[in-house]
C-alpha positions as CSV (number, residue, x, y, z in Angstrom):
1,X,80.0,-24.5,60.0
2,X,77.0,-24.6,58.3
3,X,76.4,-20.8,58.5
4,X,79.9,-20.2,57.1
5,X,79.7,-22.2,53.9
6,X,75.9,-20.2,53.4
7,X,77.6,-17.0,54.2
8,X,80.3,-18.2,51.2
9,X,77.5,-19.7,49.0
10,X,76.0,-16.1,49.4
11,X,79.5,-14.4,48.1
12,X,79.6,-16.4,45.1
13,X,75.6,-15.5,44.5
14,X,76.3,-11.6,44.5
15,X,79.7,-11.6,43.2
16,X,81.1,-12.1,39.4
17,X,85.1,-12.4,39.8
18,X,87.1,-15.0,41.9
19,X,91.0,-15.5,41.6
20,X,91.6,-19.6,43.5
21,X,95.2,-20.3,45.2
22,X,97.1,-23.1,46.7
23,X,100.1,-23.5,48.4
24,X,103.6,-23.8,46.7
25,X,104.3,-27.5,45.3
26,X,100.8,-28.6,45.1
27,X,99.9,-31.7,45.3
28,X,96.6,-33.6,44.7
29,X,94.4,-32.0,46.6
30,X,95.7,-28.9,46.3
31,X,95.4,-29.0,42.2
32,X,92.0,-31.0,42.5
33,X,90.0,-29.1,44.6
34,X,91.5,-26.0,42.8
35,X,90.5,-26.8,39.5
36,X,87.1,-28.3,40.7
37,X,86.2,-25.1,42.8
38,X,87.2,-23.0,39.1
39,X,84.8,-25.2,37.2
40,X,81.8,-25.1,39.2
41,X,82.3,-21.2,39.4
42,X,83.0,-21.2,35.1
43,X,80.0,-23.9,35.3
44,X,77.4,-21.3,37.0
45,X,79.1,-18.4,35.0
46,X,81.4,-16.9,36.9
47,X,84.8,-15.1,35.8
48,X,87.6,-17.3,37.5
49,X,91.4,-17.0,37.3
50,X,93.4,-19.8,39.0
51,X,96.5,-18.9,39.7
52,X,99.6,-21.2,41.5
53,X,103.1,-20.0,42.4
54,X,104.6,-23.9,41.5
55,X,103.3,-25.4,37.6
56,X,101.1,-27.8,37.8
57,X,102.9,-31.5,38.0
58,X,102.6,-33.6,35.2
59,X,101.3,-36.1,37.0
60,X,97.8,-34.1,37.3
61,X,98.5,-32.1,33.7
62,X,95.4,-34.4,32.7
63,X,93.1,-32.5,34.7
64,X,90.4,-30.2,33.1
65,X,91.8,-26.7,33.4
66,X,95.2,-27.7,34.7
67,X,95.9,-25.7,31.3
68,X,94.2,-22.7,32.4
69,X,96.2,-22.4,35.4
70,X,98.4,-19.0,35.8
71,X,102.1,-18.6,37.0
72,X,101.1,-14.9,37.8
73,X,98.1,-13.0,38.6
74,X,96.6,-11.0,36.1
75,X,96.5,-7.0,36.7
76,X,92.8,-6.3,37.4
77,X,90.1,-6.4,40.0
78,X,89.0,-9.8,41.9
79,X,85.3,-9.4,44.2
80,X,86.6,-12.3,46.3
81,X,89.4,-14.7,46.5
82,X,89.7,-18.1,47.3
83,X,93.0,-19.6,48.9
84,X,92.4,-23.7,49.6
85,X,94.5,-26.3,51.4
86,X,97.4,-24.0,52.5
87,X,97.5,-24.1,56.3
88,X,99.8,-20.4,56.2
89,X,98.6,-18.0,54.1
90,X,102.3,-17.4,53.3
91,X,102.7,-20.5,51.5
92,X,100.2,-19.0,48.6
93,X,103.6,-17.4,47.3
94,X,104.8,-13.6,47.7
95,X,102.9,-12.3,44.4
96,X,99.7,-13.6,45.8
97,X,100.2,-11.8,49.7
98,X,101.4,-8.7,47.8
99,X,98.2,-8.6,45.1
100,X,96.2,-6.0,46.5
101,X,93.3,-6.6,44.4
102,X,92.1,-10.1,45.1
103,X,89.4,-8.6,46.7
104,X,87.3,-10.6,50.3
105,X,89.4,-13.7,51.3
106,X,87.5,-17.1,51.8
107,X,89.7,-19.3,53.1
108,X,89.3,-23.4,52.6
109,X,91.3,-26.1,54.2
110,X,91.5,-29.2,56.5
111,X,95.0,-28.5,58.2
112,X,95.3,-28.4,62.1
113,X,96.0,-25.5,63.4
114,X,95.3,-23.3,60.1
115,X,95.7,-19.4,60.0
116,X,92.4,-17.7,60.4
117,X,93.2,-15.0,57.8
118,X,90.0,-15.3,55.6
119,X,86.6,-13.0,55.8
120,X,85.1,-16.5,56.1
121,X,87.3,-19.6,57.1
122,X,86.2,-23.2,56.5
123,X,88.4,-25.1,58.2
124,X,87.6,-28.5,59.3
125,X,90.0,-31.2,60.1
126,X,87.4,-33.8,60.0
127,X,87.4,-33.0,55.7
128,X,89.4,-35.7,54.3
129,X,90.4,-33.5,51.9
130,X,89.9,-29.9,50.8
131,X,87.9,-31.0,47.8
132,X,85.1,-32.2,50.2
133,X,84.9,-28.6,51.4
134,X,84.5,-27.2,48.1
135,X,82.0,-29.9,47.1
136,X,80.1,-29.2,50.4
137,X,79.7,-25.6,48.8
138,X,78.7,-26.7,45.6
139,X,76.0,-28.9,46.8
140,X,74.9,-26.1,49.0
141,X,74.7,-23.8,46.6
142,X,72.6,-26.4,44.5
143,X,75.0,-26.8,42.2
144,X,74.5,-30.7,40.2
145,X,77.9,-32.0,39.5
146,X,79.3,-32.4,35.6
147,X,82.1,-34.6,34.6
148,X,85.2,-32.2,34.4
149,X,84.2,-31.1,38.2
150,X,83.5,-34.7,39.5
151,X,87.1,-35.8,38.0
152,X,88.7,-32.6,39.8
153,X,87.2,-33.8,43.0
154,X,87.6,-37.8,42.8
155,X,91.4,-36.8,42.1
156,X,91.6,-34.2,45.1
157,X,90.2,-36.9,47.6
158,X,91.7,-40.4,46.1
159,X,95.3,-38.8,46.5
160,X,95.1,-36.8,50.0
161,X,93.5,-40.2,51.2
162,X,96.4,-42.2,49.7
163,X,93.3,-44.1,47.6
164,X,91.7,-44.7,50.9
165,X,94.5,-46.0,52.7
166,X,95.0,-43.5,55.6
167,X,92.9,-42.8,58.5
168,X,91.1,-40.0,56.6
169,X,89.3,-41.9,54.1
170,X,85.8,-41.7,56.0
171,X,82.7,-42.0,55.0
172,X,82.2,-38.9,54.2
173,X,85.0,-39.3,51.6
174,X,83.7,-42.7,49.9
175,X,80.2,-41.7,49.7
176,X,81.5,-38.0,47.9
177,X,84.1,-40.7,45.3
178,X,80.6,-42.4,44.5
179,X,78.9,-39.6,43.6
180,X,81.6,-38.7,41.8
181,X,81.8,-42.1,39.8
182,X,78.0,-41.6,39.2
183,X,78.7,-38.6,36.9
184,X,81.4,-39.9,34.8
185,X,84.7,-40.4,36.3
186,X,86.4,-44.1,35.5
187,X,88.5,-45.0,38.7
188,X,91.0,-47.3,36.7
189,X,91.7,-44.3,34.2
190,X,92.4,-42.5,37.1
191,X,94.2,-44.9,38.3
192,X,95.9,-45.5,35.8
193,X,96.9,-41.8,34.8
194,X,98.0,-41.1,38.8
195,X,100.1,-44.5,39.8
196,X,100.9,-46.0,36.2
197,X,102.3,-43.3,34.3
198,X,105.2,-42.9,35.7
199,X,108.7,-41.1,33.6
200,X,111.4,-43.3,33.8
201,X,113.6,-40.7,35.5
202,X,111.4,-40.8,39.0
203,X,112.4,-44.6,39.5
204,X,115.9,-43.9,39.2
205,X,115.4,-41.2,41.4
206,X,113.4,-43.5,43.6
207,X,116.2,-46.5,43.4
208,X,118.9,-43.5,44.7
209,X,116.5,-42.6,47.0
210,X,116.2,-45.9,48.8
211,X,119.6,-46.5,49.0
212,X,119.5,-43.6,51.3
213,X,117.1,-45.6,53.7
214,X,117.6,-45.3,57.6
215,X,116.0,-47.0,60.7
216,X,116.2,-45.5,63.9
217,X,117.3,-47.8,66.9
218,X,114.2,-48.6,68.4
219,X,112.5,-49.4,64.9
220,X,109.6,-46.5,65.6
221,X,111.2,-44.3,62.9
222,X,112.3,-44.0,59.1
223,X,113.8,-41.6,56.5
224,X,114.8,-41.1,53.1
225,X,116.7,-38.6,51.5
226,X,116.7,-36.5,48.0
227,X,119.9,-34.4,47.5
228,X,120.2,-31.8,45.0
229,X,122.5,-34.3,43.1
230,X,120.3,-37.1,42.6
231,X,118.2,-34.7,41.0
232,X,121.0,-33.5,38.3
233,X,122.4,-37.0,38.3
234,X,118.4,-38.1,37.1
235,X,116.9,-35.5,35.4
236,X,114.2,-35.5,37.9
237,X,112.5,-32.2,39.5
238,X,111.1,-32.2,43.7
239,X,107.6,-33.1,41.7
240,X,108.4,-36.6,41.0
241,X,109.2,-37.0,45.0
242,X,105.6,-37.2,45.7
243,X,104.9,-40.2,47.9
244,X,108.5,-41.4,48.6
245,X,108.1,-41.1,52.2
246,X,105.1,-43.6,52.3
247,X,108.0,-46.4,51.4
248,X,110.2,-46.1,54.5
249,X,106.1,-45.7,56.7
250,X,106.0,-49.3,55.0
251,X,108.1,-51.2,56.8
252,X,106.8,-53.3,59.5
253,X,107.1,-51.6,63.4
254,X,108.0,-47.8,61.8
255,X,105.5,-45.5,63.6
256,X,106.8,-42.1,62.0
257,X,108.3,-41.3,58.2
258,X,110.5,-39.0,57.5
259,X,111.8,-37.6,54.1
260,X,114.4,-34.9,53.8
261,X,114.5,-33.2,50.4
262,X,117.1,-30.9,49.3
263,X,115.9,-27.4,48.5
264,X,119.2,-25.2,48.7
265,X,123.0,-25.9,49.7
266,X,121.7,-25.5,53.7
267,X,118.1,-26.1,53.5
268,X,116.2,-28.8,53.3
269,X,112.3,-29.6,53.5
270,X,111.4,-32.1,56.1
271,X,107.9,-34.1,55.7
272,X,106.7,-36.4,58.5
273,X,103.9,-39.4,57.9
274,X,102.5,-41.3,60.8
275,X,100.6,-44.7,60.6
276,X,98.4,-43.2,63.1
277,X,99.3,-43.4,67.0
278,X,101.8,-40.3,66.4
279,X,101.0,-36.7,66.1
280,X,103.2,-35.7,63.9
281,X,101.5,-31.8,63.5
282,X,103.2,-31.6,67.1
283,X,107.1,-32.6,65.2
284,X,106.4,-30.4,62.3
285,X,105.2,-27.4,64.8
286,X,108.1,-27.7,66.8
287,X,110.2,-26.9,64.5
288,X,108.4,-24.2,63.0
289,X,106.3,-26.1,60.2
290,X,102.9,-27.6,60.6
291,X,100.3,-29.7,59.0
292,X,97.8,-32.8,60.0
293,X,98.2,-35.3,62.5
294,X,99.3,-38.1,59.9
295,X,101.2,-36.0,57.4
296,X,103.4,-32.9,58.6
297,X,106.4,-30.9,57.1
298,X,108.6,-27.8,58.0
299,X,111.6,-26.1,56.4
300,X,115.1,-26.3,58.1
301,X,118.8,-24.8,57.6
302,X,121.8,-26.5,58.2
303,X,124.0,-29.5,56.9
304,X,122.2,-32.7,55.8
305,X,123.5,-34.1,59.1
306,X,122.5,-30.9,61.6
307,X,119.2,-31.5,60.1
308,X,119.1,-35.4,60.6
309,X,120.4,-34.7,64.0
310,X,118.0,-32.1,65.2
311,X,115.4,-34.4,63.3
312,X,116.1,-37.5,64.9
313,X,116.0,-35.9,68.2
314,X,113.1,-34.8,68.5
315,X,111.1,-37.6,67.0
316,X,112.9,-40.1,69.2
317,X,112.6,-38.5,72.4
318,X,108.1,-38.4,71.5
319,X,108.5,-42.0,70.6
């Protein structure tokens, strides 16, 4: 591992222009480490274009360069490109696979199981986040940390640990938050700006989505469920869903969480959660998603109920 992230401090050495991708929705880390990777680069000089299919969520809008941030790629030549936290390279977004001049791939992430379609893949499922990949490069490449990157990387890591709640948050992660502290960042304000500025319109979305709460039999399993019409009945977007399924993962005895949000009339996205004894990588991968062993997802056709059904299946027959 060590060799790869010299080979990649070596790329950024000898090359001048880099285009950074995520996968569609982004969350936390998938913004944070984005952004942080784009200002180290802009810090040592280089030309960087960040570009996501999905806008940037509000909630990380606060973020230095979440402004910069492109909904399409410009028309010119990239040396290298790097695509972070994104388990299928698919998931950068069609414009991204069909850009043919994004130049050498390096490819970051922390996924189980992720596609090896880099020129150099760092992949490490030990990372707690892909933000600890990038600042592994950074320091590697000798790099000393300034506010606006620390900030980019506290945010990626505090939010794919769930502010080192889940099993991830090791001691790699909490040593990497204290550096970052060290240059700058204010934990309440981040805080603050991530879990107490919330728009009015994600608790009602939230009280609709609770009502939708279900227990399966044995108690092992959860779900919640978003439907395009709580979103027009709200005024809410998918964004302000992030972290709903940690409320039915909660409850006392539920091993696995599930959350069904509506994309289309017949499709839905399915995310998993585990507290930790359950693998759910293996439900997602079943049924032709992926992810970690704690926090999973896949995309599925069908009727809310088909998809409950075929669900619920499968999760209680592992449990």
């Amino acid at each position: 591992m060590t060799e790869t992230i010299l080979n990649i401090v070596n790329e950024i050495r000898r090359n001048n222009s880099f285009l950074v991708t995520s996968h569609e929705s982004p969350d936390g880390d998938a913004v944070g480490s984005s952004l942080a990777l784009a200002s180290f680069l802009r810090k040592i000089g280089k030309d960087v274009c960040v570009h996501l299919r999905d806008p940037v969520p509000e909630l990380y809008a606060f973020l230095p360069g979440a402004d910069t941030v492109q909904p399409h790629i410009p028309d010119r030549d990239f040396d290298v490109a790097f695509v972070l936290d994104i388990g299928e390279l698919r998931r950068a977004g069609d414009e991204f696979c069909r850009f043919e001049r994004k130049g050498k791939l390096v490819n970051l992430d922390h996924h189980l199981g992720c596609e090896q379609f880099g020129a150099y893949n760092l992949i490490d499922s030990s990372a707690a986040a892909t933000g600890v990949l990038v600042y592994r490069i950074a320091s590697m490449f000798g790099y000393r940390f300034e506010f606006e990157t620390a900030l980019c990387l506290y945010v990626s890591i505090i939010t794919d640990t769930g502010s080192f709640r889940y099993s991830n948050a090791n001691r790699e992660a909490f040593t990497i938050a204290g550096e970052m502290v060290e240059c700058g960042v204010n934990a309440w304000d981040v805080a603050e700006q991530i879990y107490e500025n919330q728009p009015q319109r994600r608790l009602e979305l939230l009280a609709l989505a609770l009502a939708t709460l279900e227990v399966s039999k044995g108690g092992l399993a959860a779900s919640l469920t978003v439907t395009l019409d709580m979103y027009a009945r709200t005024g809410a977007d998918a964004e302000l869903t992030d972290g709903f399924v940690n409320y039915p993962r909660s409850i006392r005895g539920v091993e696995v969480a599930i959350f069904f949000r509506q994309l289309e009339e017949r499709k839905y996205k399915v995310g998993f959660r585990s507290k930790g004894k359950v693998n759910v990588a293996a439900f997602a991968a079943g049924l032709g998603g992926g992810g970690h062993q704690n926090a999973a997802g896949c995309t599925l056709d069908g009727t809310l109920d088909e998809v409950k059904s075929t669900v619920y299946k499968i999760v209680e027959d592992v449990l």
